[in-house]
C-alpha positions as CSV (number, residue, x, y, z in Angstrom):
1,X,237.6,-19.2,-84.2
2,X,236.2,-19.3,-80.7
3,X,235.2,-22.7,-78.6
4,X,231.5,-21.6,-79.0
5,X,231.4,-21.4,-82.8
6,X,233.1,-24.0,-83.2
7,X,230.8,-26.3,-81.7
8,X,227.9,-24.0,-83.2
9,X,229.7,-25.5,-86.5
10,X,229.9,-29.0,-85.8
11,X,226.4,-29.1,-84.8
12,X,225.1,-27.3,-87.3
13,X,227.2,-29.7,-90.4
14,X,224.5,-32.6,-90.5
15,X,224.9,-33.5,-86.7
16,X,222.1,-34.4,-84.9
17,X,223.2,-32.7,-81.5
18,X,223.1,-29.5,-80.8
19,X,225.9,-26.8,-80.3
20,X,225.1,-27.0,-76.1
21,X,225.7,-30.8,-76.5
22,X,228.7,-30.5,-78.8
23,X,230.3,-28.0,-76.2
24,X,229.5,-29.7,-73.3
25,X,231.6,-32.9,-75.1
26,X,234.4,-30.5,-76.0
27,X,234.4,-29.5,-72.2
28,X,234.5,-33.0,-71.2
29,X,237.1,-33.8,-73.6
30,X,239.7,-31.0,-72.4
31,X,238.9,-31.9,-68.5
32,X,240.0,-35.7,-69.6
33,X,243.0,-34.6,-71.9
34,X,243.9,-32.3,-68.4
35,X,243.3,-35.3,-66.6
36,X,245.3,-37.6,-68.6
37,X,248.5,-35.0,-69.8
38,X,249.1,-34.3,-65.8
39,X,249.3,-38.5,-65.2
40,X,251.9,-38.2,-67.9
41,X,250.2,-40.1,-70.9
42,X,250.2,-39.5,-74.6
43,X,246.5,-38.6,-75.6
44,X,245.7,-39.2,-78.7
45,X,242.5,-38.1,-80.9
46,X,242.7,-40.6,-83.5
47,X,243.3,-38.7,-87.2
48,X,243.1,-35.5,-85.2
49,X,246.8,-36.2,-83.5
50,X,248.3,-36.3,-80.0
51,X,249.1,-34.3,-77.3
52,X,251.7,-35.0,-74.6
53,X,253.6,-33.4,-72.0
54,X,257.6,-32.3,-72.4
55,X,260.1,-31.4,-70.0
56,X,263.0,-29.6,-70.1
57,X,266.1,-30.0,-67.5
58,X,269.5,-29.3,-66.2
59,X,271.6,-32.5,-66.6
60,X,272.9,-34.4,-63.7
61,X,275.8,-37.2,-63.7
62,X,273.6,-39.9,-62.8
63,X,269.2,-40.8,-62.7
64,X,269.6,-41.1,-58.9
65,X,271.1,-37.3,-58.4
66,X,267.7,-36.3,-60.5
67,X,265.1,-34.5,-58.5
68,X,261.8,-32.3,-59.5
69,X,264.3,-29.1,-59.3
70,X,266.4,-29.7,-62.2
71,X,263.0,-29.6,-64.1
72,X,263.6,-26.2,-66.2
73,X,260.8,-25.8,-68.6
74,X,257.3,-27.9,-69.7
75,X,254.7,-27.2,-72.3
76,X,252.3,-29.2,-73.9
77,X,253.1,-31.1,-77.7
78,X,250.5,-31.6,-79.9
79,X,251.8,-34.1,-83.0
80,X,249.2,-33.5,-85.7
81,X,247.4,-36.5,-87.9
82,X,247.6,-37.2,-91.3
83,X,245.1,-35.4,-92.0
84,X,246.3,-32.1,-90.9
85,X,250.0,-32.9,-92.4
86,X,247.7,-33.5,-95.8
87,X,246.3,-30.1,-95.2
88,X,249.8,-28.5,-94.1
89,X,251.0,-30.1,-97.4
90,X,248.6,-28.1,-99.7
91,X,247.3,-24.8,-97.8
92,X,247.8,-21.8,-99.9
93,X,248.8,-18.2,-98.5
94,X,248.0,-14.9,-99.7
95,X,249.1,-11.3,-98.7
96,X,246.7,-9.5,-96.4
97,X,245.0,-6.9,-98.1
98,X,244.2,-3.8,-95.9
């Protein structure tokens, strides 16, 4: 599902904004998580979950030997809610049929 109909969906499910203002808050809310991930905080969304930033590195004998150059690998965790654990818990699959 796309950005755009997603936010086409959320305005159109009772909301009284419109999908150009429910877009222009989903832009706004993934400059701040940008904002706030490269600070090195955990964001979180409430039910939704939270996202934070890991590293991975080479190991040195002590904290003080550590610089930014033993940083190996980073990516970006998202920790689903309970909500979305709830859904993992029950979601049903099917073949594909072609």
């Amino acid at each position: 599902m796309s950005f755009k109909a997603l936010a086409k969906e959320i305005a159109g499910a009772g909301s009284t904004v419109s999908d150009t203002d429910v877009l222009a808050v989903l832009n706004d809310l993934t400059k701040a998580l940008v904002k706030y991930l490269a600070e090195g905080k955990i964001v979180r969304f409430g039910d939704f979950g939270s996202f934070q930033i890991n590293i991975s590195s080479e190991g040195v004998a002590s904290a003080d030997k550590f610089t930014s150059s033993h940083i190996k690998n980073n990516k970006i965790q998202f920790r689903p809610g309970a909500d979305l654990r709830a859904m993992l818990a029950t979601v049903k699959y099917e073949k594909l049929s072609k």
